[in-house]
C-alpha positions as CSV (number, residue, x, y, z in Angstrom):
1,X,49.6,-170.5,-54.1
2,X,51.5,-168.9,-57.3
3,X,49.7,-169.5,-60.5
4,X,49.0,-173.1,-61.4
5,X,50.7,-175.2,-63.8
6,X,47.5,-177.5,-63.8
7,X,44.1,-177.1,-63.4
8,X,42.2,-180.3,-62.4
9,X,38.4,-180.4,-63.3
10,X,36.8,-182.9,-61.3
11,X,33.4,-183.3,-62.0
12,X,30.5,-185.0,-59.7
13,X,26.6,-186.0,-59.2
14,X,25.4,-188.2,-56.3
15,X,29.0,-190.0,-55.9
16,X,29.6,-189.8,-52.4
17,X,30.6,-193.4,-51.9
18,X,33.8,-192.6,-54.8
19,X,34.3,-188.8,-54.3
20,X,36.6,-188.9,-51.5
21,X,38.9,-191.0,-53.1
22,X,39.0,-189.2,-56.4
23,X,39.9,-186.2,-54.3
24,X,43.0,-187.8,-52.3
25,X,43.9,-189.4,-55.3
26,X,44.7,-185.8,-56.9
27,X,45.5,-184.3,-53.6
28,X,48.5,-187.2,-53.3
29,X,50.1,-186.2,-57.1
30,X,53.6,-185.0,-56.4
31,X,54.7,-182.7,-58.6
32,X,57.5,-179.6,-59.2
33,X,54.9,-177.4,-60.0
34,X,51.6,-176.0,-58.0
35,X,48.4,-177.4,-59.5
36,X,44.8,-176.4,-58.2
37,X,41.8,-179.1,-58.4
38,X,38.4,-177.4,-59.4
39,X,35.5,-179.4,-58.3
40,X,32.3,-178.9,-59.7
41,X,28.9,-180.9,-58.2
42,X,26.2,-180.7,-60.0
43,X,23.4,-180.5,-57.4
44,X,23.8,-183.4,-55.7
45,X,20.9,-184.8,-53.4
46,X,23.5,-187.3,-51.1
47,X,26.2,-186.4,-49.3
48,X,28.4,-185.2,-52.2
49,X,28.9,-181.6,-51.5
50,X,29.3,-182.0,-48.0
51,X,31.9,-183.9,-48.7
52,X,33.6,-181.1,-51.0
53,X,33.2,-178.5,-48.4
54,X,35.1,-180.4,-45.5
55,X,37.9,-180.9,-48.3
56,X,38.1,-177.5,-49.6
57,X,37.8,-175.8,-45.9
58,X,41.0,-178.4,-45.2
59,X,42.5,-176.7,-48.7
60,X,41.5,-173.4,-49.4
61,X,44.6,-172.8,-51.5
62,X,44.2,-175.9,-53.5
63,X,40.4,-176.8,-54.1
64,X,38.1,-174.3,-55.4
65,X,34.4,-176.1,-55.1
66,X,31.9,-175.4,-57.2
67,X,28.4,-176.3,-55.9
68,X,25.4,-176.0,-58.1
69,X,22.0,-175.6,-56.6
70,X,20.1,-177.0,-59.9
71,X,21.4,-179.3,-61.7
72,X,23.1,-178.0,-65.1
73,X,23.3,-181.1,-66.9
74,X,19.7,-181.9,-67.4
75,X,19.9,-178.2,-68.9
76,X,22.3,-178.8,-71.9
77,X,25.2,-177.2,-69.8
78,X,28.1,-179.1,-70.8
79,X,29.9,-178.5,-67.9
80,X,33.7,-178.6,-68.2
81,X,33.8,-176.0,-71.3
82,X,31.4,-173.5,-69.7
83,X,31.4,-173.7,-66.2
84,X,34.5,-175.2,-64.8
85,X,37.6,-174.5,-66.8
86,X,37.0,-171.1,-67.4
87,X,37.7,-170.6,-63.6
88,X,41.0,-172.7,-63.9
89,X,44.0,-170.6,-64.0
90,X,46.2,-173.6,-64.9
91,X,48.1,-174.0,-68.6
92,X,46.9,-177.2,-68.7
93,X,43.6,-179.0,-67.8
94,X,43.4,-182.3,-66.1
95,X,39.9,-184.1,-66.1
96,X,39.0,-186.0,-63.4
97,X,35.2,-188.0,-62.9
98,X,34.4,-188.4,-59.6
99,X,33.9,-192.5,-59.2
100,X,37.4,-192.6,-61.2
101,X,40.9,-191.9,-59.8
102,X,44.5,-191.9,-60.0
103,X,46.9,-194.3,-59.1
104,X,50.5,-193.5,-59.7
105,X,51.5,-190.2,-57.9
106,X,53.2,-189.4,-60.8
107,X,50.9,-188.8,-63.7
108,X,50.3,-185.1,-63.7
109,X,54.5,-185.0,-64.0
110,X,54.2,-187.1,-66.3
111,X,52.2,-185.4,-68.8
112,X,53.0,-181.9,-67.7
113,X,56.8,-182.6,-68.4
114,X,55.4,-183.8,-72.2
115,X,53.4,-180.9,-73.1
116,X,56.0,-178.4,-72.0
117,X,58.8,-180.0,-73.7
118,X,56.1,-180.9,-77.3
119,X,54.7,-177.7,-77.9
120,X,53.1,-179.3,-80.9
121,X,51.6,-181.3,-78.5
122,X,47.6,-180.6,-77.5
123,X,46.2,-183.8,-75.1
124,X,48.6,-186.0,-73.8
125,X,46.7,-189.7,-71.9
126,X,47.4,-192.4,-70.5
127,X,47.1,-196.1,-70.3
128,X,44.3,-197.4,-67.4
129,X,43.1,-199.7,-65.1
130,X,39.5,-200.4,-65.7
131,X,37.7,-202.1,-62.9
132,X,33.8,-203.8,-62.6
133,X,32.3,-202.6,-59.5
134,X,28.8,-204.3,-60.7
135,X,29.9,-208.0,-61.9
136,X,32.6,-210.6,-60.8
137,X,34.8,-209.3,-64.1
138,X,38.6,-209.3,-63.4
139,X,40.5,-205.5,-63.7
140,X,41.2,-205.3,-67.4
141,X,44.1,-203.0,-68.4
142,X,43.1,-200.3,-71.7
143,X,46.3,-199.5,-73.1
144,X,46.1,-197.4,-76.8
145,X,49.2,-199.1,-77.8
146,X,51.9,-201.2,-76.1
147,X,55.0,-197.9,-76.2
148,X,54.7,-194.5,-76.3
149,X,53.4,-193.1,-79.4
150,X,51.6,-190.0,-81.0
151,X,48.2,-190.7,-82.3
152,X,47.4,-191.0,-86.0
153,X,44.2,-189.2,-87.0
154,X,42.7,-191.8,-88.4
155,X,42.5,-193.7,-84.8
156,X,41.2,-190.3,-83.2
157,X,38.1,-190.0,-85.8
158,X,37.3,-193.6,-85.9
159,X,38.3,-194.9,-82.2
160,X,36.1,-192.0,-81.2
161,X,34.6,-192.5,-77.6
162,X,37.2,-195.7,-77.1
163,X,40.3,-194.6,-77.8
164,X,40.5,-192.5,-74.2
165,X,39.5,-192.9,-70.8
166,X,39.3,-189.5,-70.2
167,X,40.5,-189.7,-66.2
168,X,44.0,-190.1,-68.1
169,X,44.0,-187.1,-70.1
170,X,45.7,-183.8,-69.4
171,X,45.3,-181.0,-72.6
172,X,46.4,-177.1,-73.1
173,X,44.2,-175.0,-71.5
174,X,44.3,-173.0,-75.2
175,X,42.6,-175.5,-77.1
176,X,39.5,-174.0,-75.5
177,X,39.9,-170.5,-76.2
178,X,37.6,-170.4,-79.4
179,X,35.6,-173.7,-78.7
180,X,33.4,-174.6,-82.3
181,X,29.6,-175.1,-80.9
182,X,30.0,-179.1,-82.2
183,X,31.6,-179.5,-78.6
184,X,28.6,-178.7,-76.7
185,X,26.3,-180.6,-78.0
186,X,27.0,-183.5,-76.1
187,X,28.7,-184.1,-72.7
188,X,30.9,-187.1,-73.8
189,X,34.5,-186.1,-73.4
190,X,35.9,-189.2,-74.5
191,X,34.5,-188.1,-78.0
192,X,34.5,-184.3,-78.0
193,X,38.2,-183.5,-76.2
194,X,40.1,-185.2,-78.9
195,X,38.7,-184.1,-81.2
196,X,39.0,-180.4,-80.3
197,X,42.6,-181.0,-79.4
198,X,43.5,-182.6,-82.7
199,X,42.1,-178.7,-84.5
200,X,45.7,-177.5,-82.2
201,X,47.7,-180.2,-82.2
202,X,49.0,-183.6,-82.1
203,X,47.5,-186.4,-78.9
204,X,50.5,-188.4,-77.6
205,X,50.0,-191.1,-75.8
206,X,52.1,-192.5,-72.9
207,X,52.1,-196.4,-72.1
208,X,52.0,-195.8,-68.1
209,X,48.7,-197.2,-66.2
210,X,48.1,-193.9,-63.8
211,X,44.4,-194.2,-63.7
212,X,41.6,-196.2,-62.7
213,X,38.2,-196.0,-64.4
214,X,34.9,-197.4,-63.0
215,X,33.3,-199.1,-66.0
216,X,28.9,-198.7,-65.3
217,X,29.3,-197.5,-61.5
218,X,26.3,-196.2,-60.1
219,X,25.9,-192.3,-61.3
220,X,27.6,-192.7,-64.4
221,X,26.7,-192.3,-67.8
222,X,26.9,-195.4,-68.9
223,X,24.8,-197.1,-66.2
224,X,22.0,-194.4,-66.7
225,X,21.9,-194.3,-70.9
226,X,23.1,-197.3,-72.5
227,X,20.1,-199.8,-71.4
228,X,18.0,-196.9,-71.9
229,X,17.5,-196.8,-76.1
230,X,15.3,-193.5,-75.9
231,X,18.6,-191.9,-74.4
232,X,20.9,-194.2,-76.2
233,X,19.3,-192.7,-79.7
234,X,19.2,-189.2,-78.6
235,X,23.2,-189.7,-77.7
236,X,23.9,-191.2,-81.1
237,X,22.4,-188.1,-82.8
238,X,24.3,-185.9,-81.0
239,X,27.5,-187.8,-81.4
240,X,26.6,-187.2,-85.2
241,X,25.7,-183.7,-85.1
242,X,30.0,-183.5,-83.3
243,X,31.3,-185.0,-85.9
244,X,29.4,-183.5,-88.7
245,X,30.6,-180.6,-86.7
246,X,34.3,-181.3,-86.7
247,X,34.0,-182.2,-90.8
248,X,32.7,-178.8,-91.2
249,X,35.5,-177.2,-89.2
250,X,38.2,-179.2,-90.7
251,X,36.4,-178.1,-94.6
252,X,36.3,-181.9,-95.0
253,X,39.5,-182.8,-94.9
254,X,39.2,-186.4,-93.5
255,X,35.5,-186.6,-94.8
256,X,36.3,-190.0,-95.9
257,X,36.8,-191.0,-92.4
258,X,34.2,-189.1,-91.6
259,X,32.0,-191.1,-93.3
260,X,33.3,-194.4,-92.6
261,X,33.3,-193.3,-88.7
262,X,29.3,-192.2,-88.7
263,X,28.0,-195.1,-90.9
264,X,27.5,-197.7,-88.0
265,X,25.9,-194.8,-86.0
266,X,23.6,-194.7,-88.4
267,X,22.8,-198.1,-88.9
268,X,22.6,-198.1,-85.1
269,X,20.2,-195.1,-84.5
270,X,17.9,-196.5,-87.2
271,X,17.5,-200.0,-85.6
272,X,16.7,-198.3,-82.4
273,X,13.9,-196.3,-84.4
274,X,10.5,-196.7,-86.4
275,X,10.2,-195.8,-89.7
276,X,7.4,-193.3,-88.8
277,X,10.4,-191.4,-87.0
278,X,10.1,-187.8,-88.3
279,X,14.1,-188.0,-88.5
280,X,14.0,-191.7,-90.0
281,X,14.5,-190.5,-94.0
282,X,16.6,-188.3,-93.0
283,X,19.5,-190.9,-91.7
284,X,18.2,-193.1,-94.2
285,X,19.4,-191.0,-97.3
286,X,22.8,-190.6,-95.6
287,X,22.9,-194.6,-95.8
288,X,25.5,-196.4,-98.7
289,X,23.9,-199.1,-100.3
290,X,25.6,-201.7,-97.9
291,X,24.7,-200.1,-94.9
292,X,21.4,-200.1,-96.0
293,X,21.2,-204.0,-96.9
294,X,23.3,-204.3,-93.1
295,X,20.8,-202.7,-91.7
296,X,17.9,-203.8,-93.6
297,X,19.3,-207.5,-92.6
298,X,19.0,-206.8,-88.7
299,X,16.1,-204.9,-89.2
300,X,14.6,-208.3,-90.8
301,X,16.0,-210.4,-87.8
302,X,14.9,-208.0,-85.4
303,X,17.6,-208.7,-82.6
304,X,19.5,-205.7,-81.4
305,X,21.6,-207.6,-79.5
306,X,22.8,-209.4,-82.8
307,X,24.1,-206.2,-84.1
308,X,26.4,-205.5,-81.2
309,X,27.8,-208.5,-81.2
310,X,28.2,-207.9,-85.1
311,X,30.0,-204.6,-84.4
312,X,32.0,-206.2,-81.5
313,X,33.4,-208.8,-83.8
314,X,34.2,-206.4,-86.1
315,X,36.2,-204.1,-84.3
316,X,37.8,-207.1,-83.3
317,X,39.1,-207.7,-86.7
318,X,39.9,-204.4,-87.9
319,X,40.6,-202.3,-84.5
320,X,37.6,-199.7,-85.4
C-alpha cells in the first residue's frame, strides 16, 4: 500500500460480540484513496484479540493490530493520542469504537473530499444512527442540524460531550502535533477532539447518517461510569480540569462560555459529594450565587434524579 490518505483508529476492550462488525464495516468503505485501519485492544480477557489477528493475517497491508498485554486505560493512558495515532501514517484520522460501526460505504469519501477541498477545515462528522441494544427503545437518529453547516463555537464549548458521536468524525492528523496536556486528562473524545480541533480550525458538519452508535452496550463507558457516582464525579472533575485547560490555551477568549458551560458540572459534582469532601470548597467558591441557591435547592430535596430531569428540561428549552 502507498501512504494512506486515512488512518482509522479503532479502539477495543472485551467486545468480541461487536468487533467483527466494526472491522467489516471499515473494511467495506470505498474510497479513491488507500486508507489503513489501526486497531488497538486494550488487553482484552475474551475473544477480542483473537479476533484481530485472524483479520489482520487476512490484511496485512490494511490492518496494523495493536494488542496490549496490560491494560493502558486503567493507567491514565489515553489511548488514541499516545498510542495509536502516532503509528498512523494517514493525513487524516478516522475514530472508530469497537461496538459502533459504519453504515454508508461512503463516509470516509465523504469527509476526506471535505477536508481536502476546506483547508480551514480541522474535524469534519456526521449525522448517526443511535440504537438500544439494552431496552425496547426504537433507533433514534442524532443529527447536529438538519443541512450541512460549520459549527459555531459557542455549540462546541457548551454542546460539549453531545454535540458528536465520535464514530462519525474524521479530523487532520496535524491537530495532534503539539497536543496541550488538557487532552489527556480524560479519555472522552466526544469532549476533548473538538475541542482540540477547534485550536486549528473550523468543525463542519455534514447531514448524512453514515454511522451507527451503541448507546450503554456492554463494555462501554457509559454502561460502566454513569450509574457508578464515585466514577461519575471523578469524570466530572476531569471534564473540568479540560476545559479549564482549553480557557487557558485560548488566554480566555470564550471564558464567558467557559463559565456558563462548567456551572452545571459543578452544581453536579457537588450533589454527588459531602461537604466534608477535601475538594468540596473548592468547587463551592467557583459557584455564582444562583448556582449556589440551585444547588442548595436539590441539595435540600435530596433527589439526584430530580436534577437530571431539571437539566434535561432545560436543554430542552434552550439547546445546551
Amino acid at each position: 500500500m502507498e501512504k494512506p490518505l486515512v488512518s482509522v483508529s479503532l479502539v477495543t476492550f472485551n467486545q468480541e460480540e461487536y468487533i467483527r462488525k466494526a472491522i467489516e464495516s471499515c473494511l467495506n468503505q470505498q474510497t479513491d484513496f488507500d486508507f489503513e485501519i489501526i486497531i488497538h485492544d486494550d488487553a482484552s480477557s475474551d475473544g477480542t484479540p483473537g479476533i484481530i489477528q485472524e483479520y489482520s493475517s487476512k490484511y496485512p497491508d490494511k490492518i496494523i493490530p495493536i494488542l496490549q498485554t496490560e491494560n493502558q486505560f486503567s493507567k491514565g493512558i489515553e489511548v488514541n493520542g499516545k498510542i495509536a495515532i502516532p503509528k498512523a501514517r494517514g493525513k487524516y484520522i478516522a475514530f472508530l469504537e469497537a461496538d459502533d460501526y459504519w453504515i454508508d460505504p461512503h463516509k470516509l469519501q465523504y469527509q476526506a473530499d471535505v477536508l481536502e477541498a476546506n483547508p480551514d477545515v480541522a474535524m469534519c462528522f456526521t449525522a448517526t444512527k443511535r440504537i438500544f441494544p439494552q431496552d425496547d427503545k426504537k433507533p433514534e437518529i442524532k443529527r447536529f442540524r438538519n443541512h450541512d453547516t460549520i459549527c459555531s463555537t459557542k455549540d462546541v464549548i457548551l454542546l460539549g460531550g453531545r454535540m458528536v458521536d465520535m464514530g462519525s468524525a474524521v479530523v487532520r492528523k496535524s491537530i495532534y502535533t503539539h497536543v496541550p496536556d488538557w487532552y489527556f486528562y480524560i479519555q472522552i473524545w466526544d469532549l476533548t477532539v473538538p475541542l482540540l480541533a477547534l485550536l486549528h480550525g473550523k468543525i463542519k458538519y455534514l447531514d448524512k447518517v453514515t454511522s451507527v452508535y451503541r448507546y450503554n452496550s456492554p463494555s462501554s463507558w457509559t454502561r460502566d461510569n454513569v450509574k457508578n457516582y464515585q466514577r461519575r464525579k471523578d469524570s466530572i472533575k476531569k471534564s473540568i480540569r479540560v476545559t479549564d485547560g482549553f480557557d487557558e490555551t485560548t488566554d480566555y477568549k470564550y471564558h464567558k462560555l467557559i463559565v456558563r458551560k462548567i456551572k452545571p458540572m459543578i452544581v453536579e459534582l457537588l450533589l454527588l459529594s459531602n461537604n466534608e469532601d477535601e475538594s468540596f470548597p473548592t468547587y463551592y467558591e467557583r459557584m455564582s450565587r444562583p448556582s449556589r441557591l440551585i444547588y442548595e435547592f436539590f441539595k435540600m430535596i435530596g433527589s439526584f434524579r430530580l436534577w437530571k430531569f431539571y437539566r434535561y428540561t432545560k436543554r430542552l428549552l434552550t439547546g445546551y
